[in-house]
C-alpha positions as CSV (number, residue, x, y, z in Angstrom):
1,X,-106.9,38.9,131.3
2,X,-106.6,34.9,130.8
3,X,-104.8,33.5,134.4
4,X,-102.2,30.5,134.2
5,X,-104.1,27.5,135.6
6,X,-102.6,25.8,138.6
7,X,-102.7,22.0,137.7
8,X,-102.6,19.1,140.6
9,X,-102.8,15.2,139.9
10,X,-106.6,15.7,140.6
11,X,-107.3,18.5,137.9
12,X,-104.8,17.7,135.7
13,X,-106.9,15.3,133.9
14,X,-110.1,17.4,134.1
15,X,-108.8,19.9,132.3
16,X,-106.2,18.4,129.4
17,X,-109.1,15.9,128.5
18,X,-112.2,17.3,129.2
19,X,-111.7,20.5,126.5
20,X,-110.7,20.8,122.6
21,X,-108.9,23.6,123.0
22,X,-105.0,23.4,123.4
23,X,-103.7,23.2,126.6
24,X,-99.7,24.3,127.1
25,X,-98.7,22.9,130.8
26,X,-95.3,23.7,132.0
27,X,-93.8,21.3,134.4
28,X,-91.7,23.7,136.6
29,X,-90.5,23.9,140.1
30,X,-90.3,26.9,142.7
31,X,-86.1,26.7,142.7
32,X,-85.7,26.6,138.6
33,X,-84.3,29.7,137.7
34,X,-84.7,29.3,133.8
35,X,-88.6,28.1,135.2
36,X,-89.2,31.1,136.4
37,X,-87.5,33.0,133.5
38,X,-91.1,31.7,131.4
39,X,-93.3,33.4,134.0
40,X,-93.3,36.4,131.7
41,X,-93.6,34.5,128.7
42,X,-96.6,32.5,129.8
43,X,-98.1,35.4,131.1
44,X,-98.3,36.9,127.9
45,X,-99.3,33.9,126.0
46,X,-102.3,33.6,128.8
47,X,-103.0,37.1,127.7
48,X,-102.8,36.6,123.7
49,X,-104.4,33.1,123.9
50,X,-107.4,34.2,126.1
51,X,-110.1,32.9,124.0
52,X,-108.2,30.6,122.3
53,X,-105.8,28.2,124.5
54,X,-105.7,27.7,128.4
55,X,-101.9,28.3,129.4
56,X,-101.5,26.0,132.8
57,X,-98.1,25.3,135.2
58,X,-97.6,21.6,137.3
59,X,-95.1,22.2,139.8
60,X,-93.4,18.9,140.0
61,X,-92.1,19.0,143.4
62,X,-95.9,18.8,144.7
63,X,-97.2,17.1,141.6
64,X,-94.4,14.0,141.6
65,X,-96.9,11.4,139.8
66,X,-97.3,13.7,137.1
67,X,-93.8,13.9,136.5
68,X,-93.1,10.3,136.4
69,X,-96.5,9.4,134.5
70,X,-94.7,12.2,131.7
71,X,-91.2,11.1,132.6
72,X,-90.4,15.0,133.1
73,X,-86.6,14.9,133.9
74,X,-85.3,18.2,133.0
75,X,-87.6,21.5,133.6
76,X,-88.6,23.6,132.4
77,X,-90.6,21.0,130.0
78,X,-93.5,22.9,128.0
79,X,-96.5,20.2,126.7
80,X,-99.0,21.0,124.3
81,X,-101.8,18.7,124.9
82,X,-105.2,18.7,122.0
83,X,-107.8,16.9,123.0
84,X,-106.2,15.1,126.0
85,X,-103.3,14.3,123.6
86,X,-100.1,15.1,123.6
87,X,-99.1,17.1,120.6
88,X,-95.6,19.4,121.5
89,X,-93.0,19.1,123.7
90,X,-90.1,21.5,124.3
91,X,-87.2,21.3,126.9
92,X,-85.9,24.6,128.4
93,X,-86.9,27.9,128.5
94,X,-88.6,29.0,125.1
95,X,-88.8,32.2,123.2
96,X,-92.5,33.7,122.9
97,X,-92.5,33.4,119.4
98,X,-91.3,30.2,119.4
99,X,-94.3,29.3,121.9
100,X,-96.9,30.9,119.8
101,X,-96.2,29.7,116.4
102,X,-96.3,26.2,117.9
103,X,-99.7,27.1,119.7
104,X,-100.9,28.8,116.4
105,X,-100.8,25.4,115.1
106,X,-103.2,24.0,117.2
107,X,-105.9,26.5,117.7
């Protein structure tokens, strides 16, 4: 089973950039109830998306620069990032199907 990746200013990078294969990051924080209404939801994307898609979280309270650099000002904010690119964005806590036809675009 596929973990969510923990992203910090000094991976972040590393691992959006570095791969070809869709990357969704959510930009959360520890108090965010909604947030932590998409731990179930990116736990089974993780799981469906294994092979295909890395599913990673940023907390923005510890990660502030990379919530300025992508002007995050309401969370839960869900990114889908192809080839180091920005290619999704979604505000709010999102439906599973919702999530995977967007990521089924992409891998």
């Amino acid at each position: 089973m596929a973990e969510i990746q923990k992203l910090t200013q000094s991976t972040f990078d590393e691992t959006v950039a570095s791969t070809d294969t869709p990357v969704l990051v959510d930009f959360w924080a520890e108090w965010c109830k909604p947030c932590k209404a998409m731990d179930p939801v990116l736990e089974e994307l993780a799981a469906q998306y294994a092979d295909k898609a890395i599913v990673a979280k940023v907390n923005v309270d510890e990660e502030r620069g990379l919530a300025a650099q992508y002007q995050i000002m309401s969370i839960p904010a869900l990114m889908i990032f192809k080839g180091g690119e920005r290619v999704a964005e979604f505000n709010g806590a999102q439906p599973l199907n919702k999530l995977q036809a967007h990521l089924d675009k992409w891998v």
